[in-house]
DSSP file (Angstrom, degrees, kcal/mol; ACC not computed):
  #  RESIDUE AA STRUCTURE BP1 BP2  ACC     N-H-->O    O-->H-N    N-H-->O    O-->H-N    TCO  KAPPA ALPHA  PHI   PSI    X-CA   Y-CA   Z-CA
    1    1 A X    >>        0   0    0      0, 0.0     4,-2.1     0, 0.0     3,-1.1   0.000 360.0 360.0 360.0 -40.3   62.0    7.9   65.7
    2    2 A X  T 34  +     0   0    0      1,-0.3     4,-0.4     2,-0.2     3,-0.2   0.900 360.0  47.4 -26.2 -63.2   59.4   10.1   63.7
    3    3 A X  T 34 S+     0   0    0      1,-0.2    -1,-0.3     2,-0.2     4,-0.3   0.491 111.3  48.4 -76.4 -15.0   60.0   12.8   66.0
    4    4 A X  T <> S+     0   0    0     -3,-1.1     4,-3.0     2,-0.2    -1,-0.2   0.791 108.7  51.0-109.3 -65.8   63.5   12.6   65.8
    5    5 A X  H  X>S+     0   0    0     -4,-2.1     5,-2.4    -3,-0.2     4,-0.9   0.555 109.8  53.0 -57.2 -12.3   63.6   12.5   62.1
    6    6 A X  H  45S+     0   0    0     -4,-0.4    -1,-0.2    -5,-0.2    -2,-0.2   0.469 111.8  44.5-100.9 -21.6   61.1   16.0   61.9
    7    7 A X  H  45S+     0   0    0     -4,-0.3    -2,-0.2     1,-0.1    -3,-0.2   0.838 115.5  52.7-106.3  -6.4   63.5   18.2   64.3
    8    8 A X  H  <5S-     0   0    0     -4,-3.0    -2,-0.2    -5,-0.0    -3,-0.2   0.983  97.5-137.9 -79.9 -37.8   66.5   16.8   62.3
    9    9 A X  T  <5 +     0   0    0     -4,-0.9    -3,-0.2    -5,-0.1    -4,-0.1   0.665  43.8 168.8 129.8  50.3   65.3   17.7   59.1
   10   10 A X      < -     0   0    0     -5,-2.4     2,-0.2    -6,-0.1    -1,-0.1  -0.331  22.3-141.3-103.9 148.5   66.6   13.9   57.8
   11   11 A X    >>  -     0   0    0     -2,-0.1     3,-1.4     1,-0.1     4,-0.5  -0.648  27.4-100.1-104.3-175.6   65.5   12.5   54.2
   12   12 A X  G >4 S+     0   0    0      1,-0.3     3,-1.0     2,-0.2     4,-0.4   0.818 112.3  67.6 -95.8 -15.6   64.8    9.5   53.7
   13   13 A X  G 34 S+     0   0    0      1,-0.2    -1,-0.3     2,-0.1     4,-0.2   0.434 115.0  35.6  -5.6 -30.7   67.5    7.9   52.2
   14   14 A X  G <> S+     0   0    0     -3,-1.4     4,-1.6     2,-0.1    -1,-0.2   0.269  97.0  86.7-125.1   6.7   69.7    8.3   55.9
   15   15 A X  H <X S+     0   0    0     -3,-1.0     4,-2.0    -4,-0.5    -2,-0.1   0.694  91.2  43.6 -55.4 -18.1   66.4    7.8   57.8
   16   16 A X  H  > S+     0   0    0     -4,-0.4     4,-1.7     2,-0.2    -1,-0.1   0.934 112.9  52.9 -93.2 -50.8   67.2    3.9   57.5
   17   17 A X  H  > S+     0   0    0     -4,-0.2     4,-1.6     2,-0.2    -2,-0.2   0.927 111.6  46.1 -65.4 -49.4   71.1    4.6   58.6
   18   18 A X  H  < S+     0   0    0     -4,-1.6    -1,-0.2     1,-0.3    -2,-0.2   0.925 113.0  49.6 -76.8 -44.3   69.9    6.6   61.8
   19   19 A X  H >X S+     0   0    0     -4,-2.0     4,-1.2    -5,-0.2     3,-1.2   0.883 110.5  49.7 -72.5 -12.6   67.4    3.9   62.8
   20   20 A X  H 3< S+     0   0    0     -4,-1.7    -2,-0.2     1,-0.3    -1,-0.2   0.869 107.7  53.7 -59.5 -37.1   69.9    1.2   62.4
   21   21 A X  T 3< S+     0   0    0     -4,-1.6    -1,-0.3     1,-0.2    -2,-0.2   0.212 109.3  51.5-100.4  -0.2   72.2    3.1   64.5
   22   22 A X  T <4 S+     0   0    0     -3,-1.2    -1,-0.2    -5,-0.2    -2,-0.2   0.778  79.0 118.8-102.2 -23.9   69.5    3.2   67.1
   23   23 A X     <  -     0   0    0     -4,-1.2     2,-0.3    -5,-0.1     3,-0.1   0.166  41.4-178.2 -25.3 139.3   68.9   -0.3   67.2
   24   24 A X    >   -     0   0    0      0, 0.0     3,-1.5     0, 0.0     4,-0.1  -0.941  43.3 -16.4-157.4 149.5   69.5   -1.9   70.7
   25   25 A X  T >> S+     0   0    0     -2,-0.3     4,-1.6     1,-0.2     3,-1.2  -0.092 130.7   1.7  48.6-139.7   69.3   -5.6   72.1
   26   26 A X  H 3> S+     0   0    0      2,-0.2     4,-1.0     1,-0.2    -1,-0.2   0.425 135.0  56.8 -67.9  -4.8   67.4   -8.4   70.1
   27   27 A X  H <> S+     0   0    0     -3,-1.5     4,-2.6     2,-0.2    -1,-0.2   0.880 110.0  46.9 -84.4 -41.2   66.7   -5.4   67.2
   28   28 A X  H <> S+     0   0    0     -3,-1.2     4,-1.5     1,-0.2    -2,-0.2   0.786 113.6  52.4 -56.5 -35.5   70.8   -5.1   67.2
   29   29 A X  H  X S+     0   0    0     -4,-1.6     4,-1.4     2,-0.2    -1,-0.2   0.966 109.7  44.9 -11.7 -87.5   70.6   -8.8   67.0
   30   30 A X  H >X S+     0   0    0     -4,-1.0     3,-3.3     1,-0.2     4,-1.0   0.976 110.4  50.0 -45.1 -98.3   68.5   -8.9   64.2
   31   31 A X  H 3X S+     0   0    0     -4,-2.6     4,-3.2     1,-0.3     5,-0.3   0.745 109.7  48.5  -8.4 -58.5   70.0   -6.5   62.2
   32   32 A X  H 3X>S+     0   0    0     -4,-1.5     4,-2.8     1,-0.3     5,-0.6   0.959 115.6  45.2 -68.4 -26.7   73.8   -7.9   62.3
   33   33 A X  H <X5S+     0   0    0     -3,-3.3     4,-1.9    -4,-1.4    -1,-0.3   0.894 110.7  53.3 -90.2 -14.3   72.7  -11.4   61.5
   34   34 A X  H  X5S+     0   0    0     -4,-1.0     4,-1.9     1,-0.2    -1,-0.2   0.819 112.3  46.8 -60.8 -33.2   70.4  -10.0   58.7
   35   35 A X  H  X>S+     0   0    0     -4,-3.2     5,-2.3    -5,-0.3     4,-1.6   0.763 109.6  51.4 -55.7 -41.3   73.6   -8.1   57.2
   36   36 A X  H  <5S+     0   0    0     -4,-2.8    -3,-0.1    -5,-0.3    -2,-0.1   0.941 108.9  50.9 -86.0 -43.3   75.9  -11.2   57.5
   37   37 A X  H  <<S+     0   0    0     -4,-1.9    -2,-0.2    -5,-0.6    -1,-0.2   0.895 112.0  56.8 -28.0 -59.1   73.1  -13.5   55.5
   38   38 A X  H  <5S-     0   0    0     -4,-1.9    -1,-0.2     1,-0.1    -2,-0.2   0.792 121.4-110.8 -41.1 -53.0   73.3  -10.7   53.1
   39   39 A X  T  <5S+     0   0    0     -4,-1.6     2,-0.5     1,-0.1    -3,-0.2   0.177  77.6 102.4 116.2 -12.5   76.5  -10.8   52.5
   40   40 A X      < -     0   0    0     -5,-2.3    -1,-0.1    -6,-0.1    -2,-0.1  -0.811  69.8 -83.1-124.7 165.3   77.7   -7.3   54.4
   41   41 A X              0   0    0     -2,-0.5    -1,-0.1     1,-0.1    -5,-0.0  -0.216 360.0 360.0 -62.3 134.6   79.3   -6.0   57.3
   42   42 A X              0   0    0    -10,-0.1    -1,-0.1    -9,-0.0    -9,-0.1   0.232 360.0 360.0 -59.2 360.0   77.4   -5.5   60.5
């Protein structure tokens, strides 16, 4: 993701949005069911 984030030129503030959005399987899992605990959409 590092490398990814160095040839896009990404801050960090949408660094978080881009790995989310990379997220696959049991990470995509994770993620949506941490969101709905929160309180927001997956």
């Amino acid at each position: 993701m590092e490398k990814i984030f160095d040839v896009m030129g990404c801050e960090d503030a949408f660094k978080t949005r881009l790995a989310v959005y990379k997220f696959e399987g049991n990470a995509l899992a994770w993620w949506k069911a941490y969101k709905h605990a929160k309180g927001g959409d997956a």
